[in-house]
KOLGU-4560 file (N, C-alpha, C; in nm, 3 decimals, padded with zeros to 5 digits):
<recs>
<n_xx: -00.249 n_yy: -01.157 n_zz: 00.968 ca_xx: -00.125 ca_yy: -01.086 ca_zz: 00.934 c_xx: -00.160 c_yy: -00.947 c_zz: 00.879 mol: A seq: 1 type: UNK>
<n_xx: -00.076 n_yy: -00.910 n_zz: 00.927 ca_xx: -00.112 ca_yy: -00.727 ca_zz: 00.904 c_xx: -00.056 c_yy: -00.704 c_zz: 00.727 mol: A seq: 2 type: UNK>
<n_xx: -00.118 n_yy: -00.609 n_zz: 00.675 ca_xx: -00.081 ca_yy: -00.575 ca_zz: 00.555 c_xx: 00.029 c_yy: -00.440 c_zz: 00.531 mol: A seq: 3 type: UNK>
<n_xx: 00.072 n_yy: -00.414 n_zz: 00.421 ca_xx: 00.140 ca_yy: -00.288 ca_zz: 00.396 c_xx: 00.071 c_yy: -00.167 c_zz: 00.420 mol: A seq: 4 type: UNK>
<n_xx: 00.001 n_yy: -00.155 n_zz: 00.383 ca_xx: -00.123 ca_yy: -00.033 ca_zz: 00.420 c_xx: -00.177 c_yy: 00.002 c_zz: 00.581 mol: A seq: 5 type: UNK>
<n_xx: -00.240 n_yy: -00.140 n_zz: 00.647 ca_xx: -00.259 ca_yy: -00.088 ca_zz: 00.772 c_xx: -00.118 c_yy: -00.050 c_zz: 00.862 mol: A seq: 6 type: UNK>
<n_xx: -00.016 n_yy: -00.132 n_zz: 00.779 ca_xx: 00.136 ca_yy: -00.022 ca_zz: 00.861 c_xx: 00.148 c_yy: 00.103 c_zz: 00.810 mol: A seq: 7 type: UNK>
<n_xx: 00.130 n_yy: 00.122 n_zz: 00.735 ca_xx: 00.154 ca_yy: 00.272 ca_zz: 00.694 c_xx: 00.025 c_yy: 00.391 c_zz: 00.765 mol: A seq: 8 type: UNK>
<n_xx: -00.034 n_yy: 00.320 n_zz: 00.780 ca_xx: -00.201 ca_yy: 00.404 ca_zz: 00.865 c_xx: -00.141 c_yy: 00.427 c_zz: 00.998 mol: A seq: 9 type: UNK>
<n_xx: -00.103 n_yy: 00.305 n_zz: 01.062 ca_xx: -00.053 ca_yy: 00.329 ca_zz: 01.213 c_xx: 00.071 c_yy: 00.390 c_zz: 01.213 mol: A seq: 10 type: UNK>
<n_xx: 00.176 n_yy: 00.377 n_zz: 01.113 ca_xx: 00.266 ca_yy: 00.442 ca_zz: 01.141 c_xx: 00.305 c_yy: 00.538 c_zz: 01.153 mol: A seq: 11 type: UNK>
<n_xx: 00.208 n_yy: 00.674 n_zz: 01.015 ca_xx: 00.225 ca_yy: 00.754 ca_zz: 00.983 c_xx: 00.080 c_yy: 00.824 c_zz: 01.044 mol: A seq: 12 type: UNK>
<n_xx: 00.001 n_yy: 00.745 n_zz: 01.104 ca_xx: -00.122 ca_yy: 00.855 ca_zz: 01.144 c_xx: -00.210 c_yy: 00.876 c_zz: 01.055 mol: A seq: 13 type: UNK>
<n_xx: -00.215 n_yy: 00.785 n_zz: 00.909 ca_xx: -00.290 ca_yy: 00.860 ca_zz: 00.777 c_xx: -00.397 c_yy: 00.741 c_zz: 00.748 mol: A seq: 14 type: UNK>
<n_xx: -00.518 n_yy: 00.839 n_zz: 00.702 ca_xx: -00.639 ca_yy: 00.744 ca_zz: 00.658 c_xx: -00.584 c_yy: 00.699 c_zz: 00.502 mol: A seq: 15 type: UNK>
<n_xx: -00.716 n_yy: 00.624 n_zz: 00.478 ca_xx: -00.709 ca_yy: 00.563 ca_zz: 00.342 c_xx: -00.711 c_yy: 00.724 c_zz: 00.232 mol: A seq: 16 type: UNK>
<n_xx: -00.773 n_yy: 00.808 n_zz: 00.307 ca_xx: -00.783 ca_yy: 00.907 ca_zz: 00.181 c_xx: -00.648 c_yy: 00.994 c_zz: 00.163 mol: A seq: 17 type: UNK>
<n_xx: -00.592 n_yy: 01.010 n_zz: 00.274 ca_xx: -00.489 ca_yy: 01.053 ca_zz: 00.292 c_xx: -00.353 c_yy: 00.975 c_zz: 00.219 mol: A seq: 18 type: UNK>
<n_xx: -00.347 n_yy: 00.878 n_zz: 00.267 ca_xx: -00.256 ca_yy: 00.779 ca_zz: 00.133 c_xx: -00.294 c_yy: 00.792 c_zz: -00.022 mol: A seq: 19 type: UNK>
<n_xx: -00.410 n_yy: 00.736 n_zz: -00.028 ca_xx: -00.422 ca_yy: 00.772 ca_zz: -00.209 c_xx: -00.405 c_yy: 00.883 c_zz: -00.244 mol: A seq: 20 type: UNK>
<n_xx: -00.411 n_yy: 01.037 n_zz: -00.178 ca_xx: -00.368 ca_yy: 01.146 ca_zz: -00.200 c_xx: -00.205 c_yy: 01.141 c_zz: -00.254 mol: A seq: 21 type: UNK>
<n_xx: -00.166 n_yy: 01.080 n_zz: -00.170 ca_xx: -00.004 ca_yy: 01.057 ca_zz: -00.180 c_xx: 00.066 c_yy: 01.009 c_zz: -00.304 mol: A seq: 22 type: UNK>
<n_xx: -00.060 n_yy: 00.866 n_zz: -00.288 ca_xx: 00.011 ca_yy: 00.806 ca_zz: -00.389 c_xx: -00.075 c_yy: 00.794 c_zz: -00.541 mol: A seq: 23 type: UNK>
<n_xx: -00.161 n_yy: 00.934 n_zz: -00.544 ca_xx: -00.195 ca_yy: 00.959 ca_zz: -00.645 c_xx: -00.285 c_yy: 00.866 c_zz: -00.735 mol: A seq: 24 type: UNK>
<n_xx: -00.376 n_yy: 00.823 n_zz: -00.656 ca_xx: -00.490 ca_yy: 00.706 ca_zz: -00.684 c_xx: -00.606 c_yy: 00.697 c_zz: -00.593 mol: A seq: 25 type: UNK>
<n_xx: -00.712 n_yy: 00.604 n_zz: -00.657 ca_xx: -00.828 ca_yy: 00.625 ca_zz: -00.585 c_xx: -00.841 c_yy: 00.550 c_zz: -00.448 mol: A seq: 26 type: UNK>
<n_xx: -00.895 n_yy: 00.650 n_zz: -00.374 ca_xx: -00.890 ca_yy: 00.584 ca_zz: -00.213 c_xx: -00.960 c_yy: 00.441 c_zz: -00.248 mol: A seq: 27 type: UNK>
<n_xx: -01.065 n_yy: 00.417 n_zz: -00.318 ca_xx: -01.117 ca_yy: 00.280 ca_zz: -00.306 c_xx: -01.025 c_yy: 00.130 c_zz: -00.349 mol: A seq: 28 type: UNK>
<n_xx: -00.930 n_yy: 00.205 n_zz: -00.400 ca_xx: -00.825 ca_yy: 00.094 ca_zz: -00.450 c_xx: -00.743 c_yy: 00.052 c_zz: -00.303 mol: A seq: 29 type: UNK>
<n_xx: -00.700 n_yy: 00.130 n_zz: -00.276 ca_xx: -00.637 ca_yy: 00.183 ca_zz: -00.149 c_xx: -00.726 c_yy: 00.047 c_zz: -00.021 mol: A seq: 30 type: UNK>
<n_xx: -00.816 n_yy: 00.133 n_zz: -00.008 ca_xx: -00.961 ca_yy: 00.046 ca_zz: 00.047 c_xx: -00.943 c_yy: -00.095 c_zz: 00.025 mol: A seq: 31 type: UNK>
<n_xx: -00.970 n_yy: -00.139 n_zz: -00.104 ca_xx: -00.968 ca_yy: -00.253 ca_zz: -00.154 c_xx: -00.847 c_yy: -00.370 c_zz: -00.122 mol: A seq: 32 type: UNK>
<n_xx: -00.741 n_yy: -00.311 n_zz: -00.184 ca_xx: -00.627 ca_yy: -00.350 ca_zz: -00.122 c_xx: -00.621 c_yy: -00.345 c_zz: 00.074 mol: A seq: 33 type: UNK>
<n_xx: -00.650 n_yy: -00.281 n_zz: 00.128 ca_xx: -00.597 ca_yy: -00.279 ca_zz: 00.266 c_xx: -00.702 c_yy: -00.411 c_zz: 00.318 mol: A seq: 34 type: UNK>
<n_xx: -00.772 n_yy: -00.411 n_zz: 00.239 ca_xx: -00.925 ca_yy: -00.541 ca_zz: 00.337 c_xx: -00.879 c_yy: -00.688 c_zz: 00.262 mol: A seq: 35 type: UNK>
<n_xx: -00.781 n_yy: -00.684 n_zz: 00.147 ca_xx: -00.701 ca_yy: -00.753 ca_zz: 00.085 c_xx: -00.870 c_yy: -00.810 c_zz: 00.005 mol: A seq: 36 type: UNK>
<n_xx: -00.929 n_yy: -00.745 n_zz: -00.062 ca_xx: -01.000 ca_yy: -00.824 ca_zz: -00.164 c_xx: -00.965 c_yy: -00.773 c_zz: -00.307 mol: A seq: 37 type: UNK>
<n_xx: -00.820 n_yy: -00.741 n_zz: -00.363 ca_xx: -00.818 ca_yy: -00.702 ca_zz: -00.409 c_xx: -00.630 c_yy: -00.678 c_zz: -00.407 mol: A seq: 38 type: UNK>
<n_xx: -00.529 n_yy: -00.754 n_zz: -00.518 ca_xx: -00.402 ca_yy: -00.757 ca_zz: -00.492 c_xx: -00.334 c_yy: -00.634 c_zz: -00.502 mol: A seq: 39 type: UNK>
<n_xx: -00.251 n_yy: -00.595 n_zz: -00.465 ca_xx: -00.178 ca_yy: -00.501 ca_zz: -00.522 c_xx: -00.109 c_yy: -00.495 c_zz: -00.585 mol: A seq: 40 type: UNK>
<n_xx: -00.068 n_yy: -00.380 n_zz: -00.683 ca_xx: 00.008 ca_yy: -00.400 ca_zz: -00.836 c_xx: 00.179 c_yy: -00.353 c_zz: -00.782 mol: A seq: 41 type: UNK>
<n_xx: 00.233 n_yy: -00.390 n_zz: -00.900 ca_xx: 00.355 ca_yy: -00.388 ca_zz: -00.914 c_xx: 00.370 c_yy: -00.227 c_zz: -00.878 mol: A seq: 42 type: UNK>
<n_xx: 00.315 n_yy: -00.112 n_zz: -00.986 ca_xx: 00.312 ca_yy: 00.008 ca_zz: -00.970 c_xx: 00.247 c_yy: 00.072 c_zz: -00.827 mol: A seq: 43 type: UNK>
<n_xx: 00.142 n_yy: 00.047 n_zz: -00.794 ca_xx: 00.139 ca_yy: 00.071 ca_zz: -00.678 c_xx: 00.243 c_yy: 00.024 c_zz: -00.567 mol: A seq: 44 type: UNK>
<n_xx: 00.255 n_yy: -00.106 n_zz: -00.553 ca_xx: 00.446 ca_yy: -00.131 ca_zz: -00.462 c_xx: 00.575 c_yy: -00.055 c_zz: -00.505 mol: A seq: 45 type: UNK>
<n_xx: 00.517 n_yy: -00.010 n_zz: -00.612 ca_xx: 00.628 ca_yy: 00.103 ca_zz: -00.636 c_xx: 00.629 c_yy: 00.239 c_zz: -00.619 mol: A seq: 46 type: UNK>
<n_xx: 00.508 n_yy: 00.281 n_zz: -00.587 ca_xx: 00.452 ca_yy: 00.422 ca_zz: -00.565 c_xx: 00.519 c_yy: 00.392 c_zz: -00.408 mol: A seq: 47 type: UNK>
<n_xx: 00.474 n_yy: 00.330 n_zz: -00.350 ca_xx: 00.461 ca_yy: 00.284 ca_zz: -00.181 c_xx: 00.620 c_yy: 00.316 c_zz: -00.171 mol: A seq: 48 type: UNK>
<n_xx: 00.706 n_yy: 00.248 n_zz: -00.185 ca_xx: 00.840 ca_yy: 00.244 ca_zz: -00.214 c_xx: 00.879 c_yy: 00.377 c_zz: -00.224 mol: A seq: 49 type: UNK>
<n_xx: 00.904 n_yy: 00.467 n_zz: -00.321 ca_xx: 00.911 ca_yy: 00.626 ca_zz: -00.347 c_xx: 00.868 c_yy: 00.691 c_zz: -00.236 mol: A seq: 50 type: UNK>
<n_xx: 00.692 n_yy: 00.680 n_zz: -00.211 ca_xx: 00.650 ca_yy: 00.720 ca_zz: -00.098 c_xx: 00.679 c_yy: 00.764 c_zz: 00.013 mol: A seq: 51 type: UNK>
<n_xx: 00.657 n_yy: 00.636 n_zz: 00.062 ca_xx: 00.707 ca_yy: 00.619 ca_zz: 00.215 c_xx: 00.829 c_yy: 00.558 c_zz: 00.242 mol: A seq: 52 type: UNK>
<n_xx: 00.948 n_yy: 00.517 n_zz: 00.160 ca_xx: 01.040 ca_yy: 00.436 ca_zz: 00.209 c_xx: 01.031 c_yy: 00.303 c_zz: 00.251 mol: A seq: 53 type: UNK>
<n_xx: 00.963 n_yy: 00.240 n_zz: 00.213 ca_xx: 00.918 ca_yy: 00.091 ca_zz: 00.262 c_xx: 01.033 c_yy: 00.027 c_zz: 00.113 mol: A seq: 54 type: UNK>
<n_xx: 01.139 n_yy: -00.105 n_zz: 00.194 ca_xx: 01.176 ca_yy: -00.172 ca_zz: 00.095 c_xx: 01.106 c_yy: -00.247 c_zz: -00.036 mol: A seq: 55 type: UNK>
<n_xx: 01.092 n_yy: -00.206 n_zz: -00.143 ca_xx: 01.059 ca_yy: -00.283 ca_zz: -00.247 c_xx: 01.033 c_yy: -00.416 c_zz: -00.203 mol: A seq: 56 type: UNK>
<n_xx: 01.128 n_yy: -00.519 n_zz: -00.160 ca_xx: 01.126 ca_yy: -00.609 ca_zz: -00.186 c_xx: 01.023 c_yy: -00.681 c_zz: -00.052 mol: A seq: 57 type: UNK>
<n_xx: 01.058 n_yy: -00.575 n_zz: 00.088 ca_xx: 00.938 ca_yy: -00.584 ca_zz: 00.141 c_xx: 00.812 c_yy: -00.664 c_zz: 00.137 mol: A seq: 58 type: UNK>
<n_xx: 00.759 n_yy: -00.506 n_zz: 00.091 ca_xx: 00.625 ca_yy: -00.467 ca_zz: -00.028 c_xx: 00.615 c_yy: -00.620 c_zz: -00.087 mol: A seq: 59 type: UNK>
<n_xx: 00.652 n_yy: -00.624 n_zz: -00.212 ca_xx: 00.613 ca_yy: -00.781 ca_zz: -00.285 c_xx: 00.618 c_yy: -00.893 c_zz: -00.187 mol: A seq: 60 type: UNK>
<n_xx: 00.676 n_yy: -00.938 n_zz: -00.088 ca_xx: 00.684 ca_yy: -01.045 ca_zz: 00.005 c_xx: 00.565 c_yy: -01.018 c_zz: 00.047 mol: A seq: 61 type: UNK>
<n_xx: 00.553 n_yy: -00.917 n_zz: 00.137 ca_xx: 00.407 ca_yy: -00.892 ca_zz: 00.246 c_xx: 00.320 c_yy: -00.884 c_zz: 00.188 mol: A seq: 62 type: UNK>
<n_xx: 00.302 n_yy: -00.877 n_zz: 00.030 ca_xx: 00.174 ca_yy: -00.830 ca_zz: -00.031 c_xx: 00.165 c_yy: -00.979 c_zz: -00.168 mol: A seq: 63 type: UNK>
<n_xx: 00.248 n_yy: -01.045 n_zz: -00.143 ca_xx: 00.243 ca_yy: -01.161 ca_zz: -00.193 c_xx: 00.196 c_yy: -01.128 c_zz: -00.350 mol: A seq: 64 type: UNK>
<n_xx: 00.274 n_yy: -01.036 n_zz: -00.435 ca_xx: 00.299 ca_yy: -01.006 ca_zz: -00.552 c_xx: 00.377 c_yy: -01.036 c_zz: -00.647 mol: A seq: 65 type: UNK>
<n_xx: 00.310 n_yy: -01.130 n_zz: -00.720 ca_xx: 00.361 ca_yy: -01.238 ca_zz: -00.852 c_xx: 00.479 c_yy: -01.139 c_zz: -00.967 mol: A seq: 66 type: UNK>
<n_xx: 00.574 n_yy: -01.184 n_zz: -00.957 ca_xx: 00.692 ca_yy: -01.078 ca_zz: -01.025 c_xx: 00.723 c_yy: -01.172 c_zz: -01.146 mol: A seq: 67 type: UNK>
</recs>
């Protein structure tokens, strides 16, 4: 199953460095999260959200984030 991140790579054309630019964090988190060894936070699904327009509630489903 595809993650939030590798949609946003294919969708928008943007590397990992190019997103953490965006969303104002370190590409290795970014990294980390997209290879999924590593969950993603509430604040980051919320950066993503602002971002790019991806539904909130989305985000927490696909990224299987404990609320």
């Amino acid at each position: 199953m595809r993650n939030i991140i590798e949609e946003i790579m294919d969708k928008n054309k943007l590397s990992i460095n190019s997103i953490a630019k965006l969303l104002n964090c370190d590409p290795g988190l970014i990294s980390r999260i997209k290879n999924r060894s590593q969950k993603m936070s509430m604040k980051t699904a919320f950066r993503i959200n602002q971002v790019f327009g991806i539904d909130f509630q989305e985000i927490i489903m696909a990224e299987d984030i404990d609320v």
